[in-house]
C-alpha positions in Angstrom: 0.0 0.0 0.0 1.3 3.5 -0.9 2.0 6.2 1.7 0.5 9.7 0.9 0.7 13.1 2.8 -3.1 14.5 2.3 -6.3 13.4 1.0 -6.1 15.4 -1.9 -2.5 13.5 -2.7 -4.4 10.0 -2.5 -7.5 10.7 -4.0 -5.9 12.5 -6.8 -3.4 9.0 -7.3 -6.3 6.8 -7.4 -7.9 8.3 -10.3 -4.7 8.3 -11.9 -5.1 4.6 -11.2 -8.4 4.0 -12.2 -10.5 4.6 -9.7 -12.5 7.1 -11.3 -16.8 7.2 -9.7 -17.6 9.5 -6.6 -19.3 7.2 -4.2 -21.3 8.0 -0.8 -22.4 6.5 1.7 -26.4 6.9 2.2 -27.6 5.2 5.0 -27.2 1.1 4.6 -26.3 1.8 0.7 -23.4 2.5 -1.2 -24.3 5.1 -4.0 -23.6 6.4 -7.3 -25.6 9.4 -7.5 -24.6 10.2 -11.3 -25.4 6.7 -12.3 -28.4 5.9 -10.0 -26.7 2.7 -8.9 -27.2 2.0 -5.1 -25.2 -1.2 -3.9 -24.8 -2.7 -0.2 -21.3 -3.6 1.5 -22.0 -7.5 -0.5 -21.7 -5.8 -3.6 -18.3 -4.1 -2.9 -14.8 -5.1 -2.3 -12.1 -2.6 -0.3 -8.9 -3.0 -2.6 -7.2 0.0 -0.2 -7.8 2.9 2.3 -6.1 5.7 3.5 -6.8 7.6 7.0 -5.9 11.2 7.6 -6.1 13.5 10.6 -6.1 17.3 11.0 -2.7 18.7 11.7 -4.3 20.0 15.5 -7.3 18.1 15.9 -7.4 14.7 15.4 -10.9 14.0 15.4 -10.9 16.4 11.9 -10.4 13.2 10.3 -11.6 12.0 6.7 -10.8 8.4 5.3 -10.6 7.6 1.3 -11.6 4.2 0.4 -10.6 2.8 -2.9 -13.0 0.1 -3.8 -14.2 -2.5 -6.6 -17.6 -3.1 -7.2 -18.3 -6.3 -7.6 -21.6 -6.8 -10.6 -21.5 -3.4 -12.0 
């Protein structure tokens, strides 16, 4: 697994790598708002993740998930 110093340093990498789709989390569903594709934690597989903190808080935290959906 790589080592990056920022979310903006990862998320921009992954694209690079292919993982190109915006996904959120709504409620019990995984979604792809521009697609209208809603999938459940079955239909996805976590290939990597990457957990930062804020430099003076570390509850200001945001995780990047790079994932692989399984049927779409």
């Amino acid at each position: 697994m790589k080592t990056y110093n920022n979310l903006v340093e990862a998320t921009n990498d992954l694209m690079k790598r292919g993982y190109t789709e915006n996904l959120s989390l709504e409620g019990d569903t995984i979604d792809d708002k521009d697609k209208n594709i809603h999938m459940t934690a079955d239909d996805i597989e976590i290939d990597e993740f990457y957990r930062f903190e804020g430099p003076s808080n570390p509850s200001d935290m945001s995780i990047v998930y790079a994932v692989t959906a399984k049927k779409y």
